[in-house]
N, C-alpha and C positions, 0 to 999 in steps of 0.2 A: 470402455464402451463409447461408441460414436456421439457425438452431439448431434440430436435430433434434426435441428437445423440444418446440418453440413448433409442429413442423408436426405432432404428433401431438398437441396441442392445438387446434389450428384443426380435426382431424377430427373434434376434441371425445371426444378419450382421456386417458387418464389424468390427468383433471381434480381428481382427488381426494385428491393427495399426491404432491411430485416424488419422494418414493422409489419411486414404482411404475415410473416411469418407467427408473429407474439399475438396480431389480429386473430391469424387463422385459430390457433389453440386456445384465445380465451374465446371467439366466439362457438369452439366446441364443449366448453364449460359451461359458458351460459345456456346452448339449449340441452347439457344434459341434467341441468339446473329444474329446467322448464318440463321436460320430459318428468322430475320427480316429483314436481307441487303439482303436477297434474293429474300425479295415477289416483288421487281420490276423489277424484270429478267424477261422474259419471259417465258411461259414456252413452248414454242417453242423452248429454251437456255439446253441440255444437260448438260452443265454446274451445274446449277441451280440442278436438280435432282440427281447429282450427288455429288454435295455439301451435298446438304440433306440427302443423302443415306448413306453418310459417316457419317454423325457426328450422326445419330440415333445409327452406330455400333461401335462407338466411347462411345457411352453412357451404349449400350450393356456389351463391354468389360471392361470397368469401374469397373460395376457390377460385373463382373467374376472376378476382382482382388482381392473379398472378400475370392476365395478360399482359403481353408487352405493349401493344396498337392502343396507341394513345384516344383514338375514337372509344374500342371498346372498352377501356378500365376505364371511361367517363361514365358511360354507360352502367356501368359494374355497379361504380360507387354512387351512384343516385341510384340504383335498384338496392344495395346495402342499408343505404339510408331511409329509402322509403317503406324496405321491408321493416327495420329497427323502430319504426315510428309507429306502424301497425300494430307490432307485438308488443310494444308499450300501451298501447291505448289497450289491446286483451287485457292485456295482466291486469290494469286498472279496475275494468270492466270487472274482471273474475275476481278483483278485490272487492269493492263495491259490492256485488251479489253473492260475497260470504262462503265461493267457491273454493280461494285458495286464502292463506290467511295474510293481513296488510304488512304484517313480516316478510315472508317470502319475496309477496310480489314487488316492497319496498327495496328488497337489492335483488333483486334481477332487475328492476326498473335501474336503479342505479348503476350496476354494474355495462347496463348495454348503454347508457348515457356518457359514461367516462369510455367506453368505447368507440361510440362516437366521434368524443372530444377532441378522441387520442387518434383516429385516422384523419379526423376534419384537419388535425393541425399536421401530423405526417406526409401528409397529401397536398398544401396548401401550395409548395411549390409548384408539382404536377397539377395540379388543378386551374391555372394561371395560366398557363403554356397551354393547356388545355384549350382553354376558351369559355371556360364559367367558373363563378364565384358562387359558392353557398352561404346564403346569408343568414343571420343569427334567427330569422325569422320561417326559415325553410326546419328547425328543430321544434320549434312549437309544438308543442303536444295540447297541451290545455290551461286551463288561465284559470283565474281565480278572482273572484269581485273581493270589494275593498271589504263587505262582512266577511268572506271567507277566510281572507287573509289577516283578519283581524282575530276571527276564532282559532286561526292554526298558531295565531303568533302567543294567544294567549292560555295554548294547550289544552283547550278545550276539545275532547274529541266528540262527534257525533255522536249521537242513539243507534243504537238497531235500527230500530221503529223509524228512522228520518234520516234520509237521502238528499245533500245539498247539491241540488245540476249544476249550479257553481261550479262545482269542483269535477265534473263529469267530462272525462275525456275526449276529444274530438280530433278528429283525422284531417292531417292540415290539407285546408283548399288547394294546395300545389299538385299535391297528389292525388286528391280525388280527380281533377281537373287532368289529368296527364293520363290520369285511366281513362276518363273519359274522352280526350281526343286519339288515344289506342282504340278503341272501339270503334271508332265511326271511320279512322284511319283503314281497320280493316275491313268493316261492311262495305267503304268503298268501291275495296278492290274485287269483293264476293259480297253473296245476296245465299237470305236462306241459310243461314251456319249455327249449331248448334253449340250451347255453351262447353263444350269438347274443344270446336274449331279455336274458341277462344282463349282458352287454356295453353293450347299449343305454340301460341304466340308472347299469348303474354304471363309472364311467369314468374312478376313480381307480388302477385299475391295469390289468396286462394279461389278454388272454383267458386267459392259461396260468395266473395265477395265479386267477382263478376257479375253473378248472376244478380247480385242486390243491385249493380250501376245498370245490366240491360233493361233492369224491373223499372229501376228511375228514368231510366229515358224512356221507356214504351208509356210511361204516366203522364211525360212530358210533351209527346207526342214526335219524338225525334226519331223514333226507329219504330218499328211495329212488328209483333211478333205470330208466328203462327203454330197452330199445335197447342200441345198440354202439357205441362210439366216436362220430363223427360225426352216428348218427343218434338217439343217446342223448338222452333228454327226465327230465326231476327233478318232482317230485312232494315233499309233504310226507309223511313215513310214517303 
C-alpha cells in the first residue's frame, strides 16, 4: 500500500515541507474532533455553527499553506493562526456556558496549541526570509489575575453557580484590529456592500463575526449602515 504522503505528492502537494503534510492530517483530526463535542449543542446554539464554520476554514487554509509564493503562505499562516485563536476562545466559551464538557474542550484546546507550536517552529525559518516574526505575544488567548492563578494552582475548581471573567477568553487585539483595517480597506474601494460582499474577501472568519466588527464600527461612528438586518448595506461615514 502507498504511503499517503508520497500520493499527495504525486498530485504534486505539499511539496514544500513534510510538516504540512503531519499539519494537514492533524488539523483534519482536530475539527472532526470539534464536529463531535458539538452534535449535542443545539442547534438553536450559534455557538455550535460557528465552531463549525471555523474549523472547515481552518481546514481550508491548511490547504493553502502548500503554496509555493512566499507572499501568499505568509498570508496563509497568519490566516491559520488567527483562525486557531478564534476556535480556541469558542471551545472556551462553549466550556464555560456547560455546552461541551471542560474535558473535551481541554484537549482540543490543547491539541490545536501544540499545533501551533509545531508550525510556528517548522515555519521559523520561512518566516524570517519572509519578512515577519510572530511573537510569543501574537498566541495570547487569555490571562489570568494573580486570584485565578492562585485558585487553579491550588485545584480548586469553580461552582456552577460562579463564573471568574478572570479566566474568560479574549480575542487577541492583533486580530480584532487586522479585521478591522480589512473592512474599511474594503468600504474604501466600494460603498453600500452587504455583509455577503464581506464574506467574500475576507475568509478568515465567520459571517457572524463580521457582522459583530461592522455593528462596532457603525457604534463607533466609523461607517454607517443602511437598511435592516438582511437587507442592511455599510457605507464609510
Amino acid at each position: 500500500m502507498k504511503n499517503t504522503n508520497n500520493d499527495y505528492k504525486e498530485l504534486g502537494l505539499f511539496n514544500n515541507g513534510e510538516y504540512l503534510v503531519f499539519s494537514f492530517k492533524k488539523t483534519e483530526k482536530i475539527i472532526s474532533a470539534i464536529y463531535l463535542v458539538t452534535n449535542l449543542i443545539k442547534d438553536n446554539e450559534p455557538i455550535k455553527w460557528e465552531l463549525r464554520e471555523g474549523s472547515m476554514s481552518l481546514l481550508s487554509v491548511s490547504m493553502s499553506l502548500n503554496g509555493s509564493d512566499i507572499v501568499d503562505k505568509s498570508k496563509s499562516l497568519q490566516s491559520f493562526f488567527s483562525l486557531s485563536i478564534h476556535i480556541i476562545s469558542l471551545l472556551k466559551i462553549a466550556s464555560v456556558s456547560c455546552l461541551i464538557s471542560n474535558m473535551n474542550s481541554s484537549m482540543i484546546v490543547d491539541e490545536i496549541n501544540l499545533l501551533i507550536e509545531y508550525i510556528k517552529k517548522e515555519s521559523s525559518i520561512f518566516s524570517s526570509s519572509a519578512g515577519f516574526i510572530l511573537s510569543d505575544s501574537f498566541f495570547a488567548t487569555d490571562t489570568l489575575s494573580a486570584e485565578g492563578t492562585k485558585r487553579h494552582d491550588s485545584n480548586q475548581k469553580p461552582s456552577h453557580s460562579t463564573v471568574s471573567f478572570s479566566q474568560k477568553p479574549i480575542v487577541s487585539k492583533d486580530v480584532k484590529e487586522s479585521r478591522k483595517n480589512s473592512i474599511l480597506a474594503i468600504l474604501k474601494k466600494d460603498s453600500n456592500l452587504t455583509i455577503k460582499d464581506f464574506v467574500k474577501v475576507i475568509s478568515d472568519c465567520s459571517e457572524k463575526t463580521i457582522q459583530r466588527e461592522l455593528i462596532a464600527l457603525v457604534e463607533k461612528g466609523i461607517i454607517k449602515r443602511n437598511g435592516e438586518r438582511r437587507w442592511s448595506t455599510y457605507s464609510l461615514a
